[in-house]
C-alpha positions as a printed NumPy array, in Angstrom:
array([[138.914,  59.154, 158.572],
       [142.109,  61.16 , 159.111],
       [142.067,  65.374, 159.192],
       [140.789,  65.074, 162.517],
       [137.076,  66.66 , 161.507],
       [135.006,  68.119, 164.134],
       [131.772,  70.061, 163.917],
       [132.759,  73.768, 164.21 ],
       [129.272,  75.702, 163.09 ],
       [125.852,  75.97 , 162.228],
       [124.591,  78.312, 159.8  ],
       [121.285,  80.308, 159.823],
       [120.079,  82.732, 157.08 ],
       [118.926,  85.526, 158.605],
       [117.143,  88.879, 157.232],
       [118.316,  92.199, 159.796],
       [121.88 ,  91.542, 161.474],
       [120.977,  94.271, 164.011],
       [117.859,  92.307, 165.28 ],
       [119.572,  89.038, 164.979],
       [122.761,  89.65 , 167.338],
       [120.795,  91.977, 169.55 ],
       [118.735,  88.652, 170.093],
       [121.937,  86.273, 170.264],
       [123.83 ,  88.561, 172.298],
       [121.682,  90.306, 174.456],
       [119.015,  87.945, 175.627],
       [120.945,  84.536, 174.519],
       [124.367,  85.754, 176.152],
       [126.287,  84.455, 172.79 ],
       [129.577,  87.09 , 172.283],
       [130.435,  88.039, 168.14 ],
       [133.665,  86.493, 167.483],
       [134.406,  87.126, 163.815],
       [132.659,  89.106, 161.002],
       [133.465,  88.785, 157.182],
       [132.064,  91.368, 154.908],
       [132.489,  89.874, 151.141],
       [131.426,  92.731, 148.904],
       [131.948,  91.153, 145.582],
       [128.942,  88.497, 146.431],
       [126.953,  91.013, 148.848],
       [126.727,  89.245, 151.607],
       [127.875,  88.872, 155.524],
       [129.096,  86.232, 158.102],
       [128.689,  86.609, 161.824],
       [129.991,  84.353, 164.097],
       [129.167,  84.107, 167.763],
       [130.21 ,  81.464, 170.617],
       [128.397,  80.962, 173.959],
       [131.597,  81.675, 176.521],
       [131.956,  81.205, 180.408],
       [130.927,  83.885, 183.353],
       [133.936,  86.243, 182.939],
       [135.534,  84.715, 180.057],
       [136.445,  87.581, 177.623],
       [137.824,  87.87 , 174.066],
       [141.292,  89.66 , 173.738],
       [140.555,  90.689, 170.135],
       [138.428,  92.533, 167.961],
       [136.342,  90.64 , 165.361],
       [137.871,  91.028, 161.866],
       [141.474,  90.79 , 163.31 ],
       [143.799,  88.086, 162.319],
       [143.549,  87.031, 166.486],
       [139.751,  86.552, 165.478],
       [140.453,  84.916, 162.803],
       [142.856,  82.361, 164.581],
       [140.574,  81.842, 167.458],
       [137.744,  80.958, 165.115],
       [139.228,  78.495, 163.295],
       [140.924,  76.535, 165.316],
       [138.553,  76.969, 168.413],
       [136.93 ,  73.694, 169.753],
       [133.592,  75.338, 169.852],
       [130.361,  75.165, 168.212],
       [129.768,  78.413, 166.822],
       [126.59 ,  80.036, 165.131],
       [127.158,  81.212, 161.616],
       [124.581,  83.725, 160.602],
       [124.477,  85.355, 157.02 ],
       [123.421,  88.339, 156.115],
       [122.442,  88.534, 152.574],
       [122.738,  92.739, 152.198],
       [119.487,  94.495, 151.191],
       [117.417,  92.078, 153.13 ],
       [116.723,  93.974, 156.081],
       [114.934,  96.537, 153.58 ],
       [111.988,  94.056, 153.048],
       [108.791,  94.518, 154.682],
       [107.898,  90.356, 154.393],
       [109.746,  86.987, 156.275],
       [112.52 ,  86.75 , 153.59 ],
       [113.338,  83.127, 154.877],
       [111.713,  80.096, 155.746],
       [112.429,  78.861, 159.714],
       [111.438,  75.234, 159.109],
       [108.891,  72.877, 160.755],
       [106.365,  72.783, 158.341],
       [105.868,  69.945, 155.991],
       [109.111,  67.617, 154.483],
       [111.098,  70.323, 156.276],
       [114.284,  69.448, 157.774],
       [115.422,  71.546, 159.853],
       [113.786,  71.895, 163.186],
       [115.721,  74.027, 165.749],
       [118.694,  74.698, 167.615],
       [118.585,  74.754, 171.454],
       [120.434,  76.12 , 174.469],
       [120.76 ,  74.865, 177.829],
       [120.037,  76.666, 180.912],
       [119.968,  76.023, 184.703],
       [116.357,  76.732, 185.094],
       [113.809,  76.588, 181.735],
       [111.236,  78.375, 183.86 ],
       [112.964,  80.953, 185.105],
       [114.943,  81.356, 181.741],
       [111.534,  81.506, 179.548],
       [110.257,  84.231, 181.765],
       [113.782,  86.249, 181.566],
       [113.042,  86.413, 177.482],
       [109.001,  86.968, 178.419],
       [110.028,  90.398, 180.211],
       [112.275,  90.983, 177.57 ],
       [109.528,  91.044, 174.71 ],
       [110.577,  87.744, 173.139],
       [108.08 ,  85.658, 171.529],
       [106.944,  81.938, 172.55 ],
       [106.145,  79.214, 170.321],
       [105.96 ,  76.836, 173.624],
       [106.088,  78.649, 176.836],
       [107.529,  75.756, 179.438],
       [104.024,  74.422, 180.853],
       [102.265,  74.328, 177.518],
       [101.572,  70.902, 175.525],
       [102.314,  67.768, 176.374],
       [106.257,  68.021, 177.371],
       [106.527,  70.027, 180.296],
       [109.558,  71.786, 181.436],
       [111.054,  72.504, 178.299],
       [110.144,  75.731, 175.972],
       [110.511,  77.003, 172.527],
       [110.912,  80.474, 171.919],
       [111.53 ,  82.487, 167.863],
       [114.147,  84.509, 166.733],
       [114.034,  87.479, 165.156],
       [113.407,  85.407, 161.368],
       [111.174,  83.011, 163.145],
       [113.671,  80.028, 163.656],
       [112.155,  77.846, 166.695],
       [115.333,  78.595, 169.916],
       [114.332,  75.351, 172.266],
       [115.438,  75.765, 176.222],
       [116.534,  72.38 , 177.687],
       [117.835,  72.154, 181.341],
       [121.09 ,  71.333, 182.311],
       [120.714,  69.009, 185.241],
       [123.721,  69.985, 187.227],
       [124.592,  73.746, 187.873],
       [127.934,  74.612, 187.097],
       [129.935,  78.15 , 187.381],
       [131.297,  77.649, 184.382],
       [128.418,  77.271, 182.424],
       [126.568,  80.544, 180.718],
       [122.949,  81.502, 181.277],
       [122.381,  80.554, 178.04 ],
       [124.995,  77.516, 176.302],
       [124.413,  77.018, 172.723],
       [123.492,  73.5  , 172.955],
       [121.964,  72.027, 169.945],
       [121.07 ,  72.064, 166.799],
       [118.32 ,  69.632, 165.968],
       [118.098,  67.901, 162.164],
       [115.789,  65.322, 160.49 ],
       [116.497,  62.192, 158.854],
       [115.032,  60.04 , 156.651],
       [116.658,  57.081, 157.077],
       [118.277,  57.07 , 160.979],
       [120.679,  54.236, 159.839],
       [122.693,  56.027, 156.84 ],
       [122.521,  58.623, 159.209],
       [124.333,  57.644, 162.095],
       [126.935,  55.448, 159.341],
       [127.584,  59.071, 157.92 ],
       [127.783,  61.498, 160.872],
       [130.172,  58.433, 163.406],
       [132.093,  56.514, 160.258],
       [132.764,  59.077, 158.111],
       [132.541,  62.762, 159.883],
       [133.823,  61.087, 162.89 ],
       [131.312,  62.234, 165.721],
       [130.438,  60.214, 169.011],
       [126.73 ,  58.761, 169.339],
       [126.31 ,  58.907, 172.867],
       [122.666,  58.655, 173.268],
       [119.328,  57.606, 171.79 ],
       [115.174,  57.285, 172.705],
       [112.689,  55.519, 170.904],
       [108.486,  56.538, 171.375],
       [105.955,  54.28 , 169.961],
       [103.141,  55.345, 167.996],
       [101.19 ,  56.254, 171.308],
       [104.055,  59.194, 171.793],
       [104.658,  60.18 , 168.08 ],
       [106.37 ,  57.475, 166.588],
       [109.593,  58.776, 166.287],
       [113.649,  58.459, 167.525],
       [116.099,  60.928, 168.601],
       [119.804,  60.422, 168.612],
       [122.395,  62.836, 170.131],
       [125.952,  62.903, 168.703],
       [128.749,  65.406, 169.44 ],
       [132.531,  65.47 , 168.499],
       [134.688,  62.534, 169.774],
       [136.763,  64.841, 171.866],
       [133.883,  66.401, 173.986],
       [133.091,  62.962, 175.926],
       [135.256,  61.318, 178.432],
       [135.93 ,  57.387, 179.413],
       [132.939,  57.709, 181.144],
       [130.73 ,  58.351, 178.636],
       [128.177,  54.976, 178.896],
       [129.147,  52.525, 175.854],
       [125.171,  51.833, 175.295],
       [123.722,  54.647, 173.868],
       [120.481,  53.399, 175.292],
       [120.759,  53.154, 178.419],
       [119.436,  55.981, 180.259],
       [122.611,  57.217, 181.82 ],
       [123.443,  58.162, 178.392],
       [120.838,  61.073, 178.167],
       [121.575,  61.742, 181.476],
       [125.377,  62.042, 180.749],
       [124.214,  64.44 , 177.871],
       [122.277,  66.377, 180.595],
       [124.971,  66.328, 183.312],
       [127.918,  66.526, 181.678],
       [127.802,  67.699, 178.441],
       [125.562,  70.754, 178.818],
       [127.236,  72.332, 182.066],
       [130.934,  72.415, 179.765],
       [128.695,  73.962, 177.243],
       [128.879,  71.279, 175.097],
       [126.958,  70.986, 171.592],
       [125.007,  68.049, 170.495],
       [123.329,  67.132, 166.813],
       [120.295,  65.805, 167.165],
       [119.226,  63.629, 164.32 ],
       [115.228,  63.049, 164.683],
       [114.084,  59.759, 162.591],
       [110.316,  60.271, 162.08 ],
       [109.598,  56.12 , 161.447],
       [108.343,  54.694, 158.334],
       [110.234,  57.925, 156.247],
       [113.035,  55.43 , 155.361],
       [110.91 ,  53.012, 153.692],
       [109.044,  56.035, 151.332],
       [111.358,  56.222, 147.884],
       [109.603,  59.512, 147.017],
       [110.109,  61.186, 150.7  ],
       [112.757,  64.268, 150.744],
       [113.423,  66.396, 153.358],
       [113.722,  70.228, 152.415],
       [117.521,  71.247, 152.853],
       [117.491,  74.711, 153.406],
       [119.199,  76.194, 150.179],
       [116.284,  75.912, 147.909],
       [113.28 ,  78.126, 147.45 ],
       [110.654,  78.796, 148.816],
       [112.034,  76.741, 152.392],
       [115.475,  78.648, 152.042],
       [116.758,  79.479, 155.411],
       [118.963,  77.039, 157.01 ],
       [121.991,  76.71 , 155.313],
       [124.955,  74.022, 156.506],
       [126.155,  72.406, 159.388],
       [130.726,  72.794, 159.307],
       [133.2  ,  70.797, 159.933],
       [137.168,  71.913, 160.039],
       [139.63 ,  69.623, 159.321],
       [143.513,  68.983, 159.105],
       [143.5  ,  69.317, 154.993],
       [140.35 ,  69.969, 152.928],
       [141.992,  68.112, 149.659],
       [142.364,  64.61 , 151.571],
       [139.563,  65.12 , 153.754],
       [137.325,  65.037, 150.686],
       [139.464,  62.393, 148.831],
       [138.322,  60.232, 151.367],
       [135.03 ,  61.563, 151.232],
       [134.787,  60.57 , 147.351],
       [135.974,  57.061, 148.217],
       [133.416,  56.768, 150.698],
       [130.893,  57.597, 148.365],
       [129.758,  60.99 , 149.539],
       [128.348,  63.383, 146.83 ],
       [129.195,  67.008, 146.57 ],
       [127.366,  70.346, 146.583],
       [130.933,  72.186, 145.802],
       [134.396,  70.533, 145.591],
       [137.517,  72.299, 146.92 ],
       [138.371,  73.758, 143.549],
       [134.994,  74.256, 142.083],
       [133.224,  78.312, 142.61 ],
       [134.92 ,  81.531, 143.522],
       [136.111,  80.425, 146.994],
       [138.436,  78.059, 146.164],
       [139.944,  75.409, 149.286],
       [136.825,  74.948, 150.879],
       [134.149,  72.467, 149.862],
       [130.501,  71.757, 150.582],
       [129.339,  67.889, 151.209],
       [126.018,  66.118, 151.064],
       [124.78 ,  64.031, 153.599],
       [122.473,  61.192, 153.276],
       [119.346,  63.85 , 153.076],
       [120.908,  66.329, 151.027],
       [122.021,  68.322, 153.853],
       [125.251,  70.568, 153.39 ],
       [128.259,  69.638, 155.009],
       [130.562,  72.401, 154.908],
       [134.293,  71.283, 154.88 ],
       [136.689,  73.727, 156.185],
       [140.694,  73.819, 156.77 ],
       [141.522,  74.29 , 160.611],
       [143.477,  77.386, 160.588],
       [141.534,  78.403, 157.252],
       [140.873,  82.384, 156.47 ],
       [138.464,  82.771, 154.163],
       [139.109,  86.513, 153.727],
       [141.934,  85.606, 152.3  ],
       [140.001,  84.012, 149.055]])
């Protein structure tokens, strides 16, 4: 595929923006790097990056500098959205995932020391939904947001000065069927499968697989995604430079179901996760190529108010947004 994609964000629904980037940037360590405010639609975009000790932003969010850094910046960022007049309710206005068919499952950040990290957000009134020595898997926790979304901890295995307390790190999805899966995230959006794990039925009967963008991994990433080293590159490498991963979790046996779905996020009542973005050279021939691959659409480039941006599907439904590199969408 040409236009050079490369995942740039992943969007979360979420119901008080206060709450939500006191959370991200006061316990997490994330830093707000852009803010759109669309009134004719109602609604706001917030996006925050995990950054190095000392590393600063020269610009104000909502500046054209902001606006260049964010889209052209080799970062995963979080997107959240701000729907106005949600903060008013009294109820959970959206749905976090992890109960049944749903897709979504969590987004993760790395940190030097799980333990010590978990009890950090303890003192800080944060709530658990796995504190570190709790179930089965030991040494890794779970904590909620302020909407309820599941924030997992994972160690880093090597300390590094230029890694944040807190490194956005992942953002976990499931699949139905891992094969059209990895085909559409490596062939077509262009990402790097650097490692997998497979558990039996006596440890859940599932598989993980970890992908990132081509240009985070070096020539020594291992060539067999299997092979051990390969999580361990993830865990040595990868997290200390604050690098994000996509985890695709295949739950075995879904693929052979014609009836099984996964909830995407954008439909009522499990509404809360929205998209996964990519930015690319040029939208138009980015989803040319898309369409010749065979990949539905949620939105083509033309199609809705905000023309020059477009929304794919992937093989579960899940919304791909595709975005020009350089792109303002203020501008619209």
């Amino acid at each position: 595929m040409s236009s050079r994609p490369s995942w740039q964000q992943t969007m979360l629904r979420i119901k008080d923006p206060k709450k939500s980037l006191d959370f991200y940037e006061k316990h997490l360590g994330m830093k707000l790097v852009d803010k759109y405010d669309f009134k004719a639609w109602e609604f706001s975009l917030y996006f925050l990056v995990s950054m190095k000790p000392g590393e600063t932003l020269a610009f104000t969010p909502g500046t054209p500098e902001a606006r260049e850094y964010l889209w052209n910046t080799e970062k995963v960022t979080l997107e959240l959205t701000h729907n106005w007049g949600t903060e008013k309710e009294d109820s959970q206005v959206y749905h976090p995932g992890n109960q049944k068919n749903d897709g979504f499952g969590h987004i993760a950040f790395s940190v030097d020391d799980v333990y010590k990290a978990s009890d950090e957000l303890l003192a800080k009134g944060v709530d658990f939904k796995k504190k570190p020595d709790e179930g089965r898997m030991k040494g890794l926790a779970f904590a909620y947001d302020p909407d309820g979304y599941w924030v997992e901890l994972v160690k880093r295995e090597q300390s590094s000065e230029d890694a944040p307390d807190f490194a956005l790190s992942q953002t976990m999805l499931r699949v139905k069927d891992a094969k059209k899966s990895l085909a559409f995230y490596t062939s077509v959006m262009g990402m790097q499968l650097v490692a997998e794990r497979h558990y039996g039925p006596e440890k859940g009967d599932f598989s993980l697989y970890f992908l990132c963008n081509k240009n985070d991994v070096g020539p020594d990433v291992p060539k067999d995604p299997t092979d051990p080293e390969a999580m361990l590159y993830i865990k040595n490498v990868l997290y200390p430079q604050s690098v994000s991963v996509l985890e695709l979790t295949h739950n075995h046996g879904t693929e052979s179901d014609e009836s099984f779905k996964h909830n995407n996020g954008n439909e009522e009542p499990t509404k809360g996760f929205g998209h996964i973005g990519y930015i690319v050279d040029d939208v138009y021939s980015f989803c040319d190529e898309l369409e010749k691959a065979g990949v539905q659409f949620h939105k083509k480039p033309d199609e809705g108010g905000m023309k020059g941006l477009a929304f794919a599907l992937d093989p579960d439904g899940y919304w791909i947004e595709i975005i020009k590199r350089g792109f303002d969408p203020s501008a619209v």
